[in-house]
C-alpha positions as CSV (number, residue, x, y, z in Angstrom):
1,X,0.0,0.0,0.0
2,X,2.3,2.6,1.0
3,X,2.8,5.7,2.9
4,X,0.5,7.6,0.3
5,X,-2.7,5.7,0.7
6,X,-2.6,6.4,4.6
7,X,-2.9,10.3,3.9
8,X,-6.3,12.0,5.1
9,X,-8.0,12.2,1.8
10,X,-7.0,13.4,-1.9
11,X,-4.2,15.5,-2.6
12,X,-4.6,19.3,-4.0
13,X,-4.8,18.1,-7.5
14,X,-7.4,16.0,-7.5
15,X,-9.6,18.3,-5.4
16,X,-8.9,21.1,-8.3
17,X,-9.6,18.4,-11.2
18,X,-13.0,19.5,-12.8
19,X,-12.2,17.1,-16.2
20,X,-15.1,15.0,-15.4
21,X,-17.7,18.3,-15.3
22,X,-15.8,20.1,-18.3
23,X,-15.1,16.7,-20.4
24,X,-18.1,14.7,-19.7
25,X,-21.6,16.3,-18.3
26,X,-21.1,19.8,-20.4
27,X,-20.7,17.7,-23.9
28,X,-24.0,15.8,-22.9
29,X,-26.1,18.2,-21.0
30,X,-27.9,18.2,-24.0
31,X,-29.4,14.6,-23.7
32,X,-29.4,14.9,-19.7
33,X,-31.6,18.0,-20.0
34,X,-34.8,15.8,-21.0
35,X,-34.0,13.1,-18.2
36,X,-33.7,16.0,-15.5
37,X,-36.9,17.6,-16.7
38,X,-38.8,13.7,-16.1
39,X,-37.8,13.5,-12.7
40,X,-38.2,17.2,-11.7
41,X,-41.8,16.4,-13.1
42,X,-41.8,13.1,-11.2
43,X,-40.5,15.2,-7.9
44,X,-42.8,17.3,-8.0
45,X,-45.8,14.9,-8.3
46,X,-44.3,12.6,-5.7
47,X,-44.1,15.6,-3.4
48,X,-47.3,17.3,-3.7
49,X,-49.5,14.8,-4.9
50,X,-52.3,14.4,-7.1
51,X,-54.9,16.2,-8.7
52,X,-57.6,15.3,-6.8
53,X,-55.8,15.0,-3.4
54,X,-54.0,18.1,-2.2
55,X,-51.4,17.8,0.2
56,X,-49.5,20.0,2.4
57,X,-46.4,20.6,1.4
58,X,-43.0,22.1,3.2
59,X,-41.4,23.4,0.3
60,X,-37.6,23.3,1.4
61,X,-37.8,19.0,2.1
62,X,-39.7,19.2,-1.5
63,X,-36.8,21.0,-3.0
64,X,-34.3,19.2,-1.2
65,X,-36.0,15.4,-2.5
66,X,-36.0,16.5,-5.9
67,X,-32.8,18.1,-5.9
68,X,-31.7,15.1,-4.5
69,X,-33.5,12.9,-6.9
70,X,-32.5,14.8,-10.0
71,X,-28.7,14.5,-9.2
72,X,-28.9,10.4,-8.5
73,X,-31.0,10.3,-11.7
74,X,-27.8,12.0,-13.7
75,X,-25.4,10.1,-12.1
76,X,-26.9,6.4,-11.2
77,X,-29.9,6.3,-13.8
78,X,-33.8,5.7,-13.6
79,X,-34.5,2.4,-11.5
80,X,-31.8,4.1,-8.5
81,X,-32.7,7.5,-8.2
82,X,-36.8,6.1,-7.5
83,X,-35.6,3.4,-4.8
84,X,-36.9,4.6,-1.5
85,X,-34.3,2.1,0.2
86,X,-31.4,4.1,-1.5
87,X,-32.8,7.7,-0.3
88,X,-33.2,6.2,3.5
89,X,-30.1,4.9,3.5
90,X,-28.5,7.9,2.1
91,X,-30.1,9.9,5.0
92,X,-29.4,7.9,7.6
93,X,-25.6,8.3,6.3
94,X,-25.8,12.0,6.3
95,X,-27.3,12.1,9.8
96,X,-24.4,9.9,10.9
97,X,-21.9,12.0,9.2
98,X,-23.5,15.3,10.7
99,X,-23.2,13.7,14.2
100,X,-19.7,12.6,13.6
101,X,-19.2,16.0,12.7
102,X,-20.2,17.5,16.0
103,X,-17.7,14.6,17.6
């Protein structure tokens, strides 16, 4: 392993390396744009629901779900940015991480 890998997190370089936005996500925000505007749509219904059934709705948890749900939808697809198990599990990871924070 080596002396390196025991080092508390990336070096300066990699935290200043943006290739993946510049290289990858601008040259296809074109095709994402369609897929972000499904599940903003999909958010939005799945946060304030229906039609015929109004309910109330905190709008800073609504913007935060489908804020959340747009960015797993660009970067893990469809079927994982939906699961439910994947956004508890996610939130119980950032509550643990906040508390270790406070540590």
């Amino acid at each position: 392993m080596g002396l390196p890998y025991l080092s508390l997190g990336p070096d300066s370089t990699a935290i200043h390396d943006f290739s993946v936005v510049t290289r990858d996500l601008t040259r296809r925000a074109s095709k994402l744009s369609e897929r972000v505007s499904q599940e903003i749509v999909a958010g939005i219904e799945g946060t304030s629901g229906s039609a015929e059934k109004w309910d109330n709705v905190q709008p800073a948890k609504a913007t935060a779900a489908i804020a959340e749900r747009v960015v797993l939808r660009v970067f893990f697809g469809e079927q994982v940015c939906r699961d439910p198990g994947l956004h508890e599990s996610m939130h119980k990871w950032e509550m643990a991480l906040g508390m270790l924070g406070l540590i």
